[in-house]
LUMMAR-831602 format. One record per residue (C-alpha): residue in three letters; y, z, x. Coordinates in pm, whole numbers, always signed. Layout:
% residues N
+-----+--------+--------+--------+
| res |  north |     up |   east |
+-----+--------+--------+--------+
| ala |      Y |      Z |      X |
...
+-----+--------+--------+--------+
//
This chain:
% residues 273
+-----+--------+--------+--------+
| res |  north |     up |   east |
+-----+--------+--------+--------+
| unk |  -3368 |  -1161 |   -606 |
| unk |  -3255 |  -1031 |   -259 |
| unk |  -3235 |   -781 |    -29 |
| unk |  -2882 |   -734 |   +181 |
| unk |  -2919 |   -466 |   +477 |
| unk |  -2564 |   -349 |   +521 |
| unk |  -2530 |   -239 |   +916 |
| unk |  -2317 |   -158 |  +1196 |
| unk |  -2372 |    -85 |  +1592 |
| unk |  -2147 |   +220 |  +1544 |
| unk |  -1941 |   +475 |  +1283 |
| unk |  -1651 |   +479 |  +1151 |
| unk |  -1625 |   +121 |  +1030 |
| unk |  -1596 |   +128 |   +687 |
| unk |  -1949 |    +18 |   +600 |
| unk |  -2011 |   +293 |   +307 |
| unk |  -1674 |   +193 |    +97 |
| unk |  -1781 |   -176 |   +195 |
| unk |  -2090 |   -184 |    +59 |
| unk |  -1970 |    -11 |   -286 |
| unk |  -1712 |   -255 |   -326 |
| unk |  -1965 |   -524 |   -259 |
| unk |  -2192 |   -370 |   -464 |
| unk |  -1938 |   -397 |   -738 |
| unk |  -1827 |   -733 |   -654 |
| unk |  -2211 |   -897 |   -700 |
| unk |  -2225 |   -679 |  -1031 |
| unk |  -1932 |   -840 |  -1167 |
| unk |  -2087 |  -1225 |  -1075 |
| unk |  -2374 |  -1108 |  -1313 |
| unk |  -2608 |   -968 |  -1099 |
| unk |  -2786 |   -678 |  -1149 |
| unk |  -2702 |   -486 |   -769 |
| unk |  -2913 |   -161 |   -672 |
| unk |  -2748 |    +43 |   -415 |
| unk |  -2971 |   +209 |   -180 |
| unk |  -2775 |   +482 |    +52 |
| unk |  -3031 |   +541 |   +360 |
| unk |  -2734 |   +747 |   +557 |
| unk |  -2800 |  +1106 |   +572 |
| unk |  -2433 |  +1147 |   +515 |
| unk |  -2477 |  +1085 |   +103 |
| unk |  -2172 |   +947 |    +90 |
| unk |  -2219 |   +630 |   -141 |
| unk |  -2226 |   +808 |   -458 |
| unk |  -1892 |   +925 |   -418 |
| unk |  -1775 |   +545 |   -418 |
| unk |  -1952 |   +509 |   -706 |
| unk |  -1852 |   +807 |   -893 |
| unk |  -2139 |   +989 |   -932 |
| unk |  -2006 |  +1388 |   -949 |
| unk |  -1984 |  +1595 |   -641 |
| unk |  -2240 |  +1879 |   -756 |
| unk |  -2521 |  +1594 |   -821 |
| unk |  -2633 |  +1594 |   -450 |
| unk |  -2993 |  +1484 |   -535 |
| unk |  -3145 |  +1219 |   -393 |
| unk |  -3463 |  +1012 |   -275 |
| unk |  -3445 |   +988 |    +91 |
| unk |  -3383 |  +1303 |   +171 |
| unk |  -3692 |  +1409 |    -32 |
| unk |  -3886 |  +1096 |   +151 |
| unk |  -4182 |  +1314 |   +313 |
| unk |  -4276 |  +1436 |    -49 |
| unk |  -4363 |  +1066 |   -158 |
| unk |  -4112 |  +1091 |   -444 |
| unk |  -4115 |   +837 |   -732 |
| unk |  -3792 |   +645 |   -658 |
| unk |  -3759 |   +551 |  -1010 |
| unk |  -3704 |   +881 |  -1112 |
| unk |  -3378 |   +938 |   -843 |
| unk |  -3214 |   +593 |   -959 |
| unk |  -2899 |   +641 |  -1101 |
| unk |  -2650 |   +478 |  -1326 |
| unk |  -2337 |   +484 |  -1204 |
| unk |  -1966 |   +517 |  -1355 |
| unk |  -1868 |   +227 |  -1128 |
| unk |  -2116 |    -35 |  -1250 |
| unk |  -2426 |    -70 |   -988 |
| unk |  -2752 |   +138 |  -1012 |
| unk |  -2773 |   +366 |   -692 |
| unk |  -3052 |   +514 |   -517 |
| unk |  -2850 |   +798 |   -373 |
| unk |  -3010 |   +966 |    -41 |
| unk |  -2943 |  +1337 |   -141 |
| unk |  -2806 |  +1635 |     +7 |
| unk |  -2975 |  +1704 |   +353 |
| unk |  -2948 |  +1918 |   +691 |
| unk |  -2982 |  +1824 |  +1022 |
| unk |  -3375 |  +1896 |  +1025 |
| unk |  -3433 |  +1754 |   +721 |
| unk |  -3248 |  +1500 |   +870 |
| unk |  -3446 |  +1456 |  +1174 |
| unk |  -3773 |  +1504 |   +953 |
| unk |  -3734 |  +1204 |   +711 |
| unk |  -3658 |   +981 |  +1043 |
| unk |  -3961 |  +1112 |  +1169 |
| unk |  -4187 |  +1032 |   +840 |
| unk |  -3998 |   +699 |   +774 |
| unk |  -4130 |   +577 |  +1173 |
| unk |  -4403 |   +702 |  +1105 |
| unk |  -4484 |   +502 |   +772 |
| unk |  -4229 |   +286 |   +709 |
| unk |  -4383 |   +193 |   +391 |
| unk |  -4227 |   +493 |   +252 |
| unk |  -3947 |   +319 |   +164 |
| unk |  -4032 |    -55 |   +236 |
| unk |  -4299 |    -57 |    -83 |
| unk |  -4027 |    +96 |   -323 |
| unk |  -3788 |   -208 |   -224 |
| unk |  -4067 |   -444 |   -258 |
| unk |  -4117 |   -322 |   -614 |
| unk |  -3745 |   -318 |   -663 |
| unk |  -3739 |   -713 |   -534 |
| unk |  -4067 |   -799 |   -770 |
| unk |  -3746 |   -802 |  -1065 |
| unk |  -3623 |  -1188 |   -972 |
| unk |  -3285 |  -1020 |  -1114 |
| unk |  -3270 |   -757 |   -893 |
| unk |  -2960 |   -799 |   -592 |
| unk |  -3069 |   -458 |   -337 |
| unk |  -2785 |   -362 |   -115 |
| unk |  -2914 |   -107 |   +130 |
| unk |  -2636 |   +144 |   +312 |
| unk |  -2845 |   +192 |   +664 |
| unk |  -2690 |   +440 |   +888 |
| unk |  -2550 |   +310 |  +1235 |
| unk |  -2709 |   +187 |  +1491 |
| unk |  -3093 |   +168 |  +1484 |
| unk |  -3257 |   +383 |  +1249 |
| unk |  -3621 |   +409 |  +1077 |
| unk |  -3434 |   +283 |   +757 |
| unk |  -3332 |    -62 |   +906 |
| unk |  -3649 |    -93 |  +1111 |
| unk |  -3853 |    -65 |   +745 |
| unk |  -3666 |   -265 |   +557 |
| unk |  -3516 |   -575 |   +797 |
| unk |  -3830 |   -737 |   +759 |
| unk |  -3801 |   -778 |   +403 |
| unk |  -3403 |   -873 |   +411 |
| unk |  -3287 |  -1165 |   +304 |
| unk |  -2974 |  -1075 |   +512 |
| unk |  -2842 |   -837 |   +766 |
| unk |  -2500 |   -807 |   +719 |
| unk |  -2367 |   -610 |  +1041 |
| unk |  -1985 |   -461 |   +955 |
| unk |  -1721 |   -494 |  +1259 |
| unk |  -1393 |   -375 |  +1331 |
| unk |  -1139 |   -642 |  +1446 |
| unk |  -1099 |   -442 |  +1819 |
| unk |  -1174 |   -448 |  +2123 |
| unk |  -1474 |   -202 |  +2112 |
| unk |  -1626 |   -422 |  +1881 |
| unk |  -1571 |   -741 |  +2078 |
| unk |  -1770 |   -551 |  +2338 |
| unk |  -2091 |   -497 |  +2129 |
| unk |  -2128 |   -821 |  +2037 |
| unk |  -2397 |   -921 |  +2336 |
| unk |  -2596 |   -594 |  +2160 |
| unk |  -2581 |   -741 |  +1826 |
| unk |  -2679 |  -1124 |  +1885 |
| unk |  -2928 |  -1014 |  +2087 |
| unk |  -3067 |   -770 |  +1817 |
| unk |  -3096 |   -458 |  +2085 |
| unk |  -2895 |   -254 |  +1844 |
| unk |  -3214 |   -257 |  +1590 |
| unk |  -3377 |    -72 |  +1872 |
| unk |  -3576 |   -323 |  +2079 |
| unk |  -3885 |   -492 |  +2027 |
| unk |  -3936 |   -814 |  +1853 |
| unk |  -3679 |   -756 |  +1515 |
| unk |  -3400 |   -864 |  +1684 |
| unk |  -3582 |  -1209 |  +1731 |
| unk |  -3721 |  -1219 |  +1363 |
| unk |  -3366 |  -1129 |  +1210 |
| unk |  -3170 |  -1342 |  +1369 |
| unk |  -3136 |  -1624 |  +1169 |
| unk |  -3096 |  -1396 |   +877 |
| unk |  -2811 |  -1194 |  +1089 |
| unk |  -2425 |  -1225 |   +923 |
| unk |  -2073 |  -1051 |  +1021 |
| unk |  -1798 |   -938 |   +865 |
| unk |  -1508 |   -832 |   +990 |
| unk |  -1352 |   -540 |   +802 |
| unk |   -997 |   -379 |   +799 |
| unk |   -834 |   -596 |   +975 |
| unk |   -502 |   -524 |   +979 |
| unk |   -231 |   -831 |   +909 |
| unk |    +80 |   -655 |  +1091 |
| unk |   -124 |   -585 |  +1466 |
| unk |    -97 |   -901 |  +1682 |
| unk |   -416 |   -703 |  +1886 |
| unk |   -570 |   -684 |  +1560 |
| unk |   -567 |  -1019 |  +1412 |
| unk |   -622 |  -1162 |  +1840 |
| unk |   -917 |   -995 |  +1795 |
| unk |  -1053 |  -1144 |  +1429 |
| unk |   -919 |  -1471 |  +1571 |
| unk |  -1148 |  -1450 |  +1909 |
| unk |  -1419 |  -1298 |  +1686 |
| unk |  -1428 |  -1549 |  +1437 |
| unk |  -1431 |  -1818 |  +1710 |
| unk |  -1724 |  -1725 |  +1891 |
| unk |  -1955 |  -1667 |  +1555 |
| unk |  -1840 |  -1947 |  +1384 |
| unk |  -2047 |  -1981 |  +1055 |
| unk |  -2251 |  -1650 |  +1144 |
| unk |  -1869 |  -1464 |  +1000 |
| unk |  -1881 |  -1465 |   +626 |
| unk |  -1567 |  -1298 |   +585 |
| unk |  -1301 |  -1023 |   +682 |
| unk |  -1151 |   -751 |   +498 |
| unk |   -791 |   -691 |   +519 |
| unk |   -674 |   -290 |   +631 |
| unk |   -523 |   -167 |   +311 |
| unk |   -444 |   +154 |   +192 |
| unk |   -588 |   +103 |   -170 |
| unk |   -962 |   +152 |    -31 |
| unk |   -824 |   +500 |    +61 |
| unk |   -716 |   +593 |   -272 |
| unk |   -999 |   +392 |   -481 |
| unk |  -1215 |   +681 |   -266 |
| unk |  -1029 |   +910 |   -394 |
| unk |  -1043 |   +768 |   -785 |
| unk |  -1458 |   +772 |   -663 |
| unk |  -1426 |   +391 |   -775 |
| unk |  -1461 |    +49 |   -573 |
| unk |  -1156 |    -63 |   -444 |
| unk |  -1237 |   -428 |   -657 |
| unk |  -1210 |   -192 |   -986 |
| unk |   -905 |    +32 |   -895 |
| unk |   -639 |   -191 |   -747 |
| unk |   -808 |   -593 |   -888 |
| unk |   -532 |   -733 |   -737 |
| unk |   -485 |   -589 |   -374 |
| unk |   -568 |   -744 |    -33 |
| unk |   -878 |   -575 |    +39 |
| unk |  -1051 |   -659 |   -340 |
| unk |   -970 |  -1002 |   -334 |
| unk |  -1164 |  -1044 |    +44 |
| unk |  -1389 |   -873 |   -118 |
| unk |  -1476 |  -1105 |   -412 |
| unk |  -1456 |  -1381 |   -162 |
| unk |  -1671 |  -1182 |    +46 |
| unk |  -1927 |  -1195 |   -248 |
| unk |  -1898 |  -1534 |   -358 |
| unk |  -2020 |  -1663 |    +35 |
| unk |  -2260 |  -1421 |    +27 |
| unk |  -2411 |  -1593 |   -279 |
| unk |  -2395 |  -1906 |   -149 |
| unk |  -2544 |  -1807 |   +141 |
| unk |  -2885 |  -1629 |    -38 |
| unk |  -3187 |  -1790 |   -170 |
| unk |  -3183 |  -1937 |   -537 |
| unk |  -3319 |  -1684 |   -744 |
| unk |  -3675 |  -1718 |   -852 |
| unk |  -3720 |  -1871 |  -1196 |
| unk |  -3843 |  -1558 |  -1435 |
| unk |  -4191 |  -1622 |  -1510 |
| unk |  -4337 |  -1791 |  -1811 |
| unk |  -4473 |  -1579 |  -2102 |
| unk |  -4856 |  -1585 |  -2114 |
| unk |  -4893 |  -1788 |  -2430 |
| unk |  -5217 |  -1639 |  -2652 |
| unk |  -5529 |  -1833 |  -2674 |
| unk |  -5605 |  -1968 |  -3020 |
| unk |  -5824 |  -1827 |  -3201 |
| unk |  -6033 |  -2173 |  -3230 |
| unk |  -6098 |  -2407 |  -2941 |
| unk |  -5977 |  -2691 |  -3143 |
| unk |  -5617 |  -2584 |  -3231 |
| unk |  -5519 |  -2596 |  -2857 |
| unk |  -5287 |  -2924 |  -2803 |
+-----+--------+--------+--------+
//
């Protein structure tokens, strides 16, 4: 159907629990969602509740060309995952280096991924620019960049409409229609706070397809290894969440019509009507 690249200029946003709530979300609306995590951290299947032994993966084993059938996972939480695996700083370094190299290392798996018209792909990329992004922007049907409601994120915005933070070059240009915010924890009780989704909102006017309220039930729906919109249905965070979800639908292409059965030839000219 689609591919969503989940980003973010910097860390500590939220972005990982994001996405596996989202990921949950667009499973729940009937699509089939594939997780891809692309951050050496390996941190997505712990939102998903995969166990905390299983640390294989298929980015982290990028430079041996594995099948990335073989590494997809079901997951206790609902969406399939491609986790990245269990890395160290040079192996690390190493699949960066392989992936700029030949980004079709992991483009042509999410190409045969997307050839499924049922197929949602939600790919964790790490932050800022990274060989991950730079492969697979090109085929996304959105980049979704993840914000905090501050000031620091206020100031990054010239970086991100601008598209330097995919690293330069012409992919800023080519992605910027496709490029979408949202605004996560933003917390209800901070006047600064909720100044600064106000301002934010504002300026990006239909660009901002939603904001996640700060709540304390993302926290512990890590800790249950399950998406916040499973764990607590009814809290703040879930239910910007689903919304989230539902504008991001609205916002995709239809889905491609599945394609008609080949229908047998006759076995006599004649009988064909």
């Amino acid at each position: 159907m689609a591919l969503i690249c989940v980003a973010s200029p910097k860390g500590g946003v939220g972005k990982t629990s994001l996405v596996a709530a989202l990921g949950d979300a667009l499973r729940r609306s009937g699509r089939r969602v594939i997780a891809i995590d692309c951050d050496p951290q390996n941190a997505l299947r712990l939102h998903l509740g995969l166990p905390l032994h299983d640390t294989a993966g298929f980015l982290a084993r990028i430079t041996e060309r594995p099948d990335w059938r073989t590494a997809l996972r079901a997951t206790p939480a609902g969406p399939e995952l491609l986790p990245h695996g269990e890395t160290d700083l040079r192996g690390a370094l190493a699949s960066a280096a392989a992936l700029a190299a030949e980004p079709e290392l992991l483009a042509a798996p999410v190409r045969a991924m997307l050839a499924d018209p049922s197929v949602l792909v939600l790919a964790d990329t790490p932050p800022g620019a990274s060989g991950a992004l730079q492969a697979l922007a090109p085929q996304a049907a959105m980049l979704l960049v993840v914000l905090l409601a501050d000031a620091a994120s206020t100031a990054l915005l010239p970086d991100i409409e601008s598209g330097r933070f995919l690293g330069g070059g012409t992919l800023g240009s080519l992605t910027g229609p496709r490029l979408r915010i949202v605004l996560n924890q933003v917390d209800r009780n901070s006047r600064l706070s909720l100044a600064a989704a106000e301002g934010l909102a504002g300026h990006l006017g239909p660009r901002l397809v939603g904001a996640v309220a700060r709540d304390e039930m993302v926290a512990e729906a890590l800790a249950c290894q399950r998406p916040v919109v499973t764990h607590a249905p009814s809290s703040p965070a879930a239910r910007d969440v689903a919304d989230l979800a539902a504008a991001i639908l609205r916002d995709l292409p239809p889905p491609a019509p599945p394609a008609p059965s080949p229908i047998a030839s006759p076995l006599f000219p004649w009988m064909r009507t």
